[in-house]
C-alpha positions, 0 to 999 in steps of 0.5 A: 513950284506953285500952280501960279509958276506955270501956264495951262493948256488943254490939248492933245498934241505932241502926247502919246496916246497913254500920256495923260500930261506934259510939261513943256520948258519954254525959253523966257516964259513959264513952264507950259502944263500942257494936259490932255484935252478930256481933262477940260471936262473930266476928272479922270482918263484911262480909269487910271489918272485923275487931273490933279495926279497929273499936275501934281506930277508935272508940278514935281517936273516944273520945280526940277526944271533946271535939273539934268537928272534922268535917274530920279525924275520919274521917281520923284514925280512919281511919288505924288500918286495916291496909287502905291502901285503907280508909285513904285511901277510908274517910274519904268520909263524915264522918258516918252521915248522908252515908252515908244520903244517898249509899245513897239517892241510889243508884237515881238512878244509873239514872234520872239518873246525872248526879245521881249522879255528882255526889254521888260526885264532890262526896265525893271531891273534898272526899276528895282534898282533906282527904287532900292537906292531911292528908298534907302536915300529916303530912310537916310533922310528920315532919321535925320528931318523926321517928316516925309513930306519934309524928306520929299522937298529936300529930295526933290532939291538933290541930283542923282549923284547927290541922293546915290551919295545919301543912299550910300551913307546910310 
């Protein structure tokens, strides 16, 4: 999906506060790339995010918009970031929801941090994992299209089941 595929917004609203973009499907209109205001003005938020990581991140999100596939979406967006940390770590959460839910589990970690481990070892085993398949899907489709950004449009085509079934056969 092009940058011409979707409307542009500058706002806020209905953003968590760490999140720096949205992308917002709206019922017989275009794709609504929805980024935080600061980005107006600046090229970067949180020291981390830089604007043209954000869309190109929300772009992957707009091309697979008429998928239902939760296993794979943030792996793919993902892989747009020129951080190799963010990456491989940025897919731990699948949705704004579990971010929420991670944040507020947070004071557990003082009064019962066992809880709290086990949240955060439950989102980076299920990490390790997804990575692991998605790496091996990968290295499948290498040898047969040679050419990572080639490897990276095809897998962007495909379902969960789809690429679990590649990295299976490889």
């Amino acid at each position: 999906m092009n940058l011409e595929d979707v409307e542009f917004s500058f706002s806020n609203k209905g953003l968590l506060p760490w999140e720096g973009g949205c992308l917002w499907e709206r019922e017989g209109e275009k794709p609504l790339l929805q980024l935080r205001k600061v980005f107006k003005k600046q090229e970067r938020f949180l020291w981390l995010y830089t604007r043209t990581e954000i869309i190109a991140h929300e772009l992957v999100h707009a091309r697979r918009l008429h998928f239902n596939e939760p296993i794979f979406e943030e792996v793919l967006a993902y892989r747009t970031s020129s951080s190799a940390f963010r990456r491989f770590f940025g897919p731990l959460f699948r949705s704004s929801k579990e971010s929420l839910f991670f944040v507020l589990t947070l004071p557990t970690l003082f009064f019962l941090p066992m809880i709290y481990i086990g949240v955060l070892g439950f989102f980076l085993i299920r990490l390790f994992r997804v990575q692991c398949l998605f790496a091996r899907a990968k290295r499948r489709l290498m040898k047969d299209l040679g050419d990572e950004e080639r490897v990276f449009q095809h897998l962007i085509l495909l379902t969960d089941k789809e690429i679990i079934t590649i990295a299976h056969d490889a």
